[in-house]
PDB file of the backbone (N, CA, C, O) and the ligand in Angstrom, with CONECT records:
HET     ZN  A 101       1
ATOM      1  N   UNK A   1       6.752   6.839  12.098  1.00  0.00           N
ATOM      2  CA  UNK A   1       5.541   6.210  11.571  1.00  0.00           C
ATOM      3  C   UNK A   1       5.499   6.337  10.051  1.00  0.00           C
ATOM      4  O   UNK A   1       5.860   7.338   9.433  1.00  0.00           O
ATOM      5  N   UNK A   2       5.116   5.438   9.624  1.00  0.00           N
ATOM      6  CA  UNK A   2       4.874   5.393   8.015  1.00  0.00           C
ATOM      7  C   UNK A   2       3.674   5.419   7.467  1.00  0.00           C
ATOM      8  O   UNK A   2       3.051   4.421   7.827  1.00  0.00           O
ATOM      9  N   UNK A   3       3.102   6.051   6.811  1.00  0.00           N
ATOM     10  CA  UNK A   3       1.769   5.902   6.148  1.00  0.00           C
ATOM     11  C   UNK A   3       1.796   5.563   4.671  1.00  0.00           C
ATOM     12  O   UNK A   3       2.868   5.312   4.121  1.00  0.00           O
ATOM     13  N   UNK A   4       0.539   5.546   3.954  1.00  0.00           N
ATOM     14  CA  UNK A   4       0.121   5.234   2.545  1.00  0.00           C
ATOM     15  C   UNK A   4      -1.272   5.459   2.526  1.00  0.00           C
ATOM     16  O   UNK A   4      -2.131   5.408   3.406  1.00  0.00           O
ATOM     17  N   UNK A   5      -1.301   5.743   1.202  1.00  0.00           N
ATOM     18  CA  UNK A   5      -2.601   6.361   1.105  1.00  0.00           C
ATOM     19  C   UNK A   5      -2.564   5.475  -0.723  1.00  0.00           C
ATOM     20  O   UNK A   5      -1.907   5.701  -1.739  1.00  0.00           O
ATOM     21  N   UNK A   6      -3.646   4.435  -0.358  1.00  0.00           N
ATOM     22  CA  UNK A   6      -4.016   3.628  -1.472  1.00  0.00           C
ATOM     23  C   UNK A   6      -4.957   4.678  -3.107  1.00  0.00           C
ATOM     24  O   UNK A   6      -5.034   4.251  -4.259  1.00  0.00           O
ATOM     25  N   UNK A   7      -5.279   5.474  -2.799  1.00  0.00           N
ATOM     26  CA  UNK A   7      -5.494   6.168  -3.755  1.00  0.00           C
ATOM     27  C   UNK A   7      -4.653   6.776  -4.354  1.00  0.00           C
ATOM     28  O   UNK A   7      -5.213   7.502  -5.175  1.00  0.00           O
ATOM     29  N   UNK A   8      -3.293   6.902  -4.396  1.00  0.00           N
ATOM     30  CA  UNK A   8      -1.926   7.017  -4.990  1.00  0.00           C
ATOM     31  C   UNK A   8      -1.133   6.452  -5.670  1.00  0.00           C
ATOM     32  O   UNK A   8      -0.124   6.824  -6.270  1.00  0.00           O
ATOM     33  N   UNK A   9      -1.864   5.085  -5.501  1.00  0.00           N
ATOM     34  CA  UNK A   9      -1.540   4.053  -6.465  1.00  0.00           C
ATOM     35  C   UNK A   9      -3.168   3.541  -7.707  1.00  0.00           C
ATOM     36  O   UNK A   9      -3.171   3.605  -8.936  1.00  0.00           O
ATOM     37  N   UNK A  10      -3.954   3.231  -7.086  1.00  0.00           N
ATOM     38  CA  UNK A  10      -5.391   3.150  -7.444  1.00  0.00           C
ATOM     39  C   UNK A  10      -6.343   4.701  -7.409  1.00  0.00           C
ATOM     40  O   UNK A  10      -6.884   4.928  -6.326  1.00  0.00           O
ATOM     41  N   UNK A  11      -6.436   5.155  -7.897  1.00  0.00           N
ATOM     42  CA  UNK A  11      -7.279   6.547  -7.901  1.00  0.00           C
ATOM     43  C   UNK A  11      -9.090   6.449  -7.817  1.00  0.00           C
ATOM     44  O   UNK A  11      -9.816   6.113  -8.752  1.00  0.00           O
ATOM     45  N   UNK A  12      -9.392   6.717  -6.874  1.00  0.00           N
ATOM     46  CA  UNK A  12     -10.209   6.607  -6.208  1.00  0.00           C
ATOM     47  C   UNK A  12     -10.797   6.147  -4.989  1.00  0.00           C
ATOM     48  O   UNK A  12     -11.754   6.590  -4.354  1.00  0.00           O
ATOM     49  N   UNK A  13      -9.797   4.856  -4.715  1.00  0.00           N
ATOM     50  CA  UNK A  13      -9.421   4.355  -3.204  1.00  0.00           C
ATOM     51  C   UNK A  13      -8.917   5.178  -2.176  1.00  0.00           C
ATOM     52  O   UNK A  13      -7.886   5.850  -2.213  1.00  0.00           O
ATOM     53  N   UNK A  14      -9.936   5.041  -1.018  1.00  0.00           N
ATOM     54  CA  UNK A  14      -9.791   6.336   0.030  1.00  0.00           C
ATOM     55  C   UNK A  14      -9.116   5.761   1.499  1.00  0.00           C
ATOM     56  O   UNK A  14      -9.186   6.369   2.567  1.00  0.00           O
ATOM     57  N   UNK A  15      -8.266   4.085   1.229  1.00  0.00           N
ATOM     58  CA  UNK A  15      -8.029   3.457   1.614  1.00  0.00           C
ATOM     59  C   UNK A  15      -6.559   4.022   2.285  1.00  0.00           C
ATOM     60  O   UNK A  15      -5.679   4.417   1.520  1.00  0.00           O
ATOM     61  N   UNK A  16      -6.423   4.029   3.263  1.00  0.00           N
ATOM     62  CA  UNK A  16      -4.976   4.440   4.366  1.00  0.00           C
ATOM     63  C   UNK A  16      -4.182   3.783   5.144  1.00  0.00           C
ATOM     64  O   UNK A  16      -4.571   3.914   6.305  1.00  0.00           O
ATOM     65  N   UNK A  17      -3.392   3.232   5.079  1.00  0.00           N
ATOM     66  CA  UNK A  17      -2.450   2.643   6.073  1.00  0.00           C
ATOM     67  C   UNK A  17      -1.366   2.983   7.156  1.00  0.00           C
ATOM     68  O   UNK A  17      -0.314   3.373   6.649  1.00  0.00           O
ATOM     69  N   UNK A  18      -1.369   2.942   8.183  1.00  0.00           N
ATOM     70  CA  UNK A  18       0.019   3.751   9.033  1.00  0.00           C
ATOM     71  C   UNK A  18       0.426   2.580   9.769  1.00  0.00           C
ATOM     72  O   UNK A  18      -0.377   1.785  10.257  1.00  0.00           O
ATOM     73  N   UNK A  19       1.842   2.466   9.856  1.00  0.00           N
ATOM     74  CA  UNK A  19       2.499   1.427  10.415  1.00  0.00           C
ATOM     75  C   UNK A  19       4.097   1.724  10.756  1.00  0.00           C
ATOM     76  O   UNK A  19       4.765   2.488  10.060  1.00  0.00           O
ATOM     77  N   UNK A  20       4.637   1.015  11.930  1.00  0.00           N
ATOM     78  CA  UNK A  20       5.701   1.242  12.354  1.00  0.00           C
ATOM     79  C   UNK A  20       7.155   1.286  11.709  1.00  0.00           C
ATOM     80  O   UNK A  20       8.160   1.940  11.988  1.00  0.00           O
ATOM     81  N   UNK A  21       6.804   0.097  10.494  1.00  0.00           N
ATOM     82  CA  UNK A  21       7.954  -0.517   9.807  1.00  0.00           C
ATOM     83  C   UNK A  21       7.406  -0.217   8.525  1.00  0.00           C
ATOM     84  O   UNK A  21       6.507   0.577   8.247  1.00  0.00           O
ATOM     85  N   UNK A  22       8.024  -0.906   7.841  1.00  0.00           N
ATOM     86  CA  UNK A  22       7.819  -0.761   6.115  1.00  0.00           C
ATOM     87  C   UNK A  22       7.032  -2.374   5.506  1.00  0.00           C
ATOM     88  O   UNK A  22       6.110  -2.669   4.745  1.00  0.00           O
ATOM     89  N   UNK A  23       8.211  -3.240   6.513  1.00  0.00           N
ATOM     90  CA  UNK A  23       7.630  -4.719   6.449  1.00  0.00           C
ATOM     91  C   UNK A  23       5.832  -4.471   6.836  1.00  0.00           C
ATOM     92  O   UNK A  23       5.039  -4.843   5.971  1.00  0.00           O
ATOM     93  N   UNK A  24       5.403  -3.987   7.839  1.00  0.00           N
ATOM     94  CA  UNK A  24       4.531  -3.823   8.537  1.00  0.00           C
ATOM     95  C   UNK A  24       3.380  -3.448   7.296  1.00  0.00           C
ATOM     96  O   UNK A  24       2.484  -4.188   6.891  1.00  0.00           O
ATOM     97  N   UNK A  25       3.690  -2.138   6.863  1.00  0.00           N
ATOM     98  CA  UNK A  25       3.090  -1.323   6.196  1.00  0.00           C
ATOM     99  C   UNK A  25       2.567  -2.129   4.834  1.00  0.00           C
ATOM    100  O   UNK A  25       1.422  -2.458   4.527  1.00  0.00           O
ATOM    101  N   UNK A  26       3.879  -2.334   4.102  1.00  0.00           N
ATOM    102  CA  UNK A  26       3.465  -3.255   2.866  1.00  0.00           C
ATOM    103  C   UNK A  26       3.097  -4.845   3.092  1.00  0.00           C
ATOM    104  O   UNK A  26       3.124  -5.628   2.143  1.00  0.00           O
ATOM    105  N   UNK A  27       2.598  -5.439   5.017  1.00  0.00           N
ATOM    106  CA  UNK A  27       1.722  -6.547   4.860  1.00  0.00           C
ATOM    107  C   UNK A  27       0.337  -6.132   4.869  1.00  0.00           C
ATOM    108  O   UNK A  27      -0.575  -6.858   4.475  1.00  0.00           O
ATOM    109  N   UNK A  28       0.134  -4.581   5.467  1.00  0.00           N
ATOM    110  CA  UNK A  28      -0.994  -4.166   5.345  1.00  0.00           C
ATOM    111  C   UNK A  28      -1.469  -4.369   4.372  1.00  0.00           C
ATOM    112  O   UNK A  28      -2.101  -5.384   4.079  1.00  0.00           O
ATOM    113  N   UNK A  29      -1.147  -2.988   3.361  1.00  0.00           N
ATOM    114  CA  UNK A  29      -1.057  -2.503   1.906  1.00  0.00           C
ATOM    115  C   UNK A  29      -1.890  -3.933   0.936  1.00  0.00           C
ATOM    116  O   UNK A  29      -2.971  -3.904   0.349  1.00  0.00           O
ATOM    117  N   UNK A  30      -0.786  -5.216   1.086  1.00  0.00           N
ATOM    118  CA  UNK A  30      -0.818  -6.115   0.674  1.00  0.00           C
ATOM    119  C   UNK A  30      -2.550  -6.960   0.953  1.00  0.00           C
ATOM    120  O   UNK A  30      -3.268  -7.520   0.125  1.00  0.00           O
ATOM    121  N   UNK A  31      -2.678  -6.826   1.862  1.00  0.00           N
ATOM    122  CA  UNK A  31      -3.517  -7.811   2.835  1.00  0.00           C
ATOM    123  C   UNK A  31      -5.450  -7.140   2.440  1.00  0.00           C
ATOM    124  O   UNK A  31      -6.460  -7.833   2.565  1.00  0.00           O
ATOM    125  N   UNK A  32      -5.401  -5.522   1.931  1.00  0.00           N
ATOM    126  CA  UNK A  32      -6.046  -4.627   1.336  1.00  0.00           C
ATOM    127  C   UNK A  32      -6.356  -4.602  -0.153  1.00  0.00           C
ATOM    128  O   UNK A  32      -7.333  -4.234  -0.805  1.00  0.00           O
ATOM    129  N   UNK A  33      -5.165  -5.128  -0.456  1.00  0.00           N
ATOM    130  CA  UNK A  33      -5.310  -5.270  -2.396  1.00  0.00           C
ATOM    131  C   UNK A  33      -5.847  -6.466  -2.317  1.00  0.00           C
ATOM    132  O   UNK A  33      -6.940  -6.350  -2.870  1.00  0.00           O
ATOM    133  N   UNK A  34      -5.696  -7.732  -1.891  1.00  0.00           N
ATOM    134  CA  UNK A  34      -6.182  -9.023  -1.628  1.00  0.00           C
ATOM    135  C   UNK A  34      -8.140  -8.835  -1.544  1.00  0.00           C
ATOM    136  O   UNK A  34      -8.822  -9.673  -2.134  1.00  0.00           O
ATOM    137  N   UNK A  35      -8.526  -8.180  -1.102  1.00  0.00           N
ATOM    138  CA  UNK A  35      -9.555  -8.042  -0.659  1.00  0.00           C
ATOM    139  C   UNK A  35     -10.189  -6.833  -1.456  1.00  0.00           C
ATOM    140  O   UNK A  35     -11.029  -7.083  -2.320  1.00  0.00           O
ATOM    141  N   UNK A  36      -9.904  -5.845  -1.257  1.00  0.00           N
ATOM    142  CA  UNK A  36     -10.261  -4.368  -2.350  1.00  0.00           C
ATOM    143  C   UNK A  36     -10.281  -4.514  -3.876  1.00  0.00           C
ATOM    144  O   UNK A  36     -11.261  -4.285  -4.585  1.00  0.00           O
ATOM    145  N   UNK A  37      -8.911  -4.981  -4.348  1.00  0.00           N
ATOM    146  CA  UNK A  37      -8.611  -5.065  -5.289  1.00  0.00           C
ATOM    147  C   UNK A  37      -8.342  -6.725  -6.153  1.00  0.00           C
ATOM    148  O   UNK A  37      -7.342  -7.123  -6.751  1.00  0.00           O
ATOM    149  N   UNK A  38      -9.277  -7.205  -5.981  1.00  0.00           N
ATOM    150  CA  UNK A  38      -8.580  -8.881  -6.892  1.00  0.00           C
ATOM    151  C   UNK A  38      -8.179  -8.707  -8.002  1.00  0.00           C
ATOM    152  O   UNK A  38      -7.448  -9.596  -8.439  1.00  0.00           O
ATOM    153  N   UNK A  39      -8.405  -7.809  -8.684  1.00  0.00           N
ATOM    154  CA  UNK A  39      -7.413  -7.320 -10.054  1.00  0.00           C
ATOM    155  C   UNK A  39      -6.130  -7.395 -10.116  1.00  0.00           C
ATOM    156  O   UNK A  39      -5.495  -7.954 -11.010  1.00  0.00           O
ATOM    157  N   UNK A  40      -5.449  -6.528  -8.645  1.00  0.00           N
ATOM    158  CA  UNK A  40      -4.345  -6.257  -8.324  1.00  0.00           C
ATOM    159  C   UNK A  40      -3.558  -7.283  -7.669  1.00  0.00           C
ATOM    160  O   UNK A  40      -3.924  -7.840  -6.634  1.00  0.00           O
ATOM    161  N   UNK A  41      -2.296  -7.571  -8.380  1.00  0.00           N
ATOM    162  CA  UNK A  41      -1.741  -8.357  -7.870  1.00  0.00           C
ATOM    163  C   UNK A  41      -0.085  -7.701  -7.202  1.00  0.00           C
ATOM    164  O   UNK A  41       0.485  -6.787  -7.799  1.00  0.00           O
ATOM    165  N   UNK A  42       0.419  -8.233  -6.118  1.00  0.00           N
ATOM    166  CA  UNK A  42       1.748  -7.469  -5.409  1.00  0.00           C
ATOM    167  C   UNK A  42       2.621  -7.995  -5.872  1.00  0.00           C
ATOM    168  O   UNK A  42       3.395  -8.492  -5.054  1.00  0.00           O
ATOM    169  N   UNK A  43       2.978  -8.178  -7.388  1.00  0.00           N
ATOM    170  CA  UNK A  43       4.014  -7.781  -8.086  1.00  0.00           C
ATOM    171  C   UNK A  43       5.410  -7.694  -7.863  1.00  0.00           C
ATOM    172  O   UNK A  43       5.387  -6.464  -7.904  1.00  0.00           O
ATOM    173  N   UNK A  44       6.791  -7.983  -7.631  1.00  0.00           N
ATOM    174  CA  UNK A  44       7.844  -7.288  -6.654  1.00  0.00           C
ATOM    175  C   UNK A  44       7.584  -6.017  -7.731  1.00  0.00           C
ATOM    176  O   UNK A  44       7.693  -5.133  -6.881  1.00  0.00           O
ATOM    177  N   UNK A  45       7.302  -5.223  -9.063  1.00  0.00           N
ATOM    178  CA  UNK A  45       7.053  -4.164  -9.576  1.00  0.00           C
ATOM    179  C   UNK A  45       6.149  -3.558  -8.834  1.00  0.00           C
ATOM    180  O   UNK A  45       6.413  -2.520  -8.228  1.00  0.00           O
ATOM    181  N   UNK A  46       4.809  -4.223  -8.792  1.00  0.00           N
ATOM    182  CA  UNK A  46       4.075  -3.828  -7.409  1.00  0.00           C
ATOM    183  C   UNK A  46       4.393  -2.792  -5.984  1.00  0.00           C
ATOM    184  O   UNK A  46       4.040  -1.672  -5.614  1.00  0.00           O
ATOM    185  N   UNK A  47       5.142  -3.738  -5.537  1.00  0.00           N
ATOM    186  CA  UNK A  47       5.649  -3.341  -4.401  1.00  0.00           C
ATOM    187  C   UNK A  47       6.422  -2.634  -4.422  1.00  0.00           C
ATOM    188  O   UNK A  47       6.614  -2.142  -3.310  1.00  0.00           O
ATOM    189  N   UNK A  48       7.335  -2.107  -5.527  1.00  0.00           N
ATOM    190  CA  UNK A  48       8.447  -1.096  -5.728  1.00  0.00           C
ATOM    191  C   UNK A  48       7.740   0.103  -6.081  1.00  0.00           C
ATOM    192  O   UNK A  48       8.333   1.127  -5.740  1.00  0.00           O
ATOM    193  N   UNK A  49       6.347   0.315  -6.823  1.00  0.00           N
ATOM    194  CA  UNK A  49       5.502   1.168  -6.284  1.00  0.00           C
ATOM    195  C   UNK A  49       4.503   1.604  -5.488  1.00  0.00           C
ATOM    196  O   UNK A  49       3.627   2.361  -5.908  1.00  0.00           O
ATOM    197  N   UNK A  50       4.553   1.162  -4.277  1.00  0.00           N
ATOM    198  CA  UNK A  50       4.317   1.314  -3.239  1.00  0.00           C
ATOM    199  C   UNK A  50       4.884   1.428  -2.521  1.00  0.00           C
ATOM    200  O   UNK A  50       4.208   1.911  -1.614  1.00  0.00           O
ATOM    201  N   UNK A  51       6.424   1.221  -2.046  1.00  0.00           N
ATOM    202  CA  UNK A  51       7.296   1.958  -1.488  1.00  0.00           C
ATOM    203  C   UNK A  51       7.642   3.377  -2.128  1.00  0.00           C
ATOM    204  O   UNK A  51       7.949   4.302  -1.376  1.00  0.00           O
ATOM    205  N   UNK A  52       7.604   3.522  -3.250  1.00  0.00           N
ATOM    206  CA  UNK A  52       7.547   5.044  -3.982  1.00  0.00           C
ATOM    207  C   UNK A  52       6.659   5.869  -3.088  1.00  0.00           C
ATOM    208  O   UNK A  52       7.099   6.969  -2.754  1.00  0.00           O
ATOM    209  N   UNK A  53       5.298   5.443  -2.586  1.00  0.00           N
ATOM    210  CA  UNK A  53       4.694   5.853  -2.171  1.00  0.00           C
ATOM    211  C   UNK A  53       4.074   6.183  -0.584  1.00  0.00           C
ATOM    212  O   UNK A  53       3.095   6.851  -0.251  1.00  0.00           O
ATOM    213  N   UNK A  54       4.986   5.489   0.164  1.00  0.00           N
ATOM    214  CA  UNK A  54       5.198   5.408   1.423  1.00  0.00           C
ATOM    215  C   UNK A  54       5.856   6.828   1.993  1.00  0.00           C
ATOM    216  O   UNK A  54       6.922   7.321   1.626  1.00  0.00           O
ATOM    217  N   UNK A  55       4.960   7.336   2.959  1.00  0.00           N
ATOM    218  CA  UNK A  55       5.475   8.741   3.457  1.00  0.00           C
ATOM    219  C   UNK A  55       5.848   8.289   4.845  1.00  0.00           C
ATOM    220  O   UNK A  55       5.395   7.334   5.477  1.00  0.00           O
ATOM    221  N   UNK A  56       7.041   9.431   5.294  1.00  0.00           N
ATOM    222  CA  UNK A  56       6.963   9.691   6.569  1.00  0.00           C
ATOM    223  C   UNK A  56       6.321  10.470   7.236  1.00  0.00           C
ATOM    224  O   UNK A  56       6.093  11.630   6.895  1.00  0.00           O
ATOM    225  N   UNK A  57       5.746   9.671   8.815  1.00  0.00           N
ATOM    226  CA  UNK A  57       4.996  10.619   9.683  1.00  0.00           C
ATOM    227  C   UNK A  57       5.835  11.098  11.060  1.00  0.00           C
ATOM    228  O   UNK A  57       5.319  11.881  11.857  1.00  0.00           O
TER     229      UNK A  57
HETATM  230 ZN    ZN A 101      -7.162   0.507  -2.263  1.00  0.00          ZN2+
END
């Protein structure tokens, strides 16, 4: 299982994701900044930090 924890990238967001895959995880991730964050855009820089940030469970 993979998790993320959106306050690791954004500080203060208490926002969490767990998912099977990585694909999975970062459509979450993605699908959360869309909506949470309209500032934030998924970047492929983006997304290369957020896999930085992807733990195993
Ligand atoms: Zn967030």
């Amino acid at each position: 299982m993979k998790t993320i924890t959106c306050g690791e990238l954004v500080p203060g967001c208490t926002y969490k994701a767990r998912a099977e895959t990585e694909a999975e995880l970062l459509q979450k991730v993605s699908e959360h900044v869309r909506t949470a964050h309209p500032g934030m855009e998924m970047t492929p820089k983006m997304v290369e930090k957020v896999k930085a940030k992807v733990h195993e469970e």
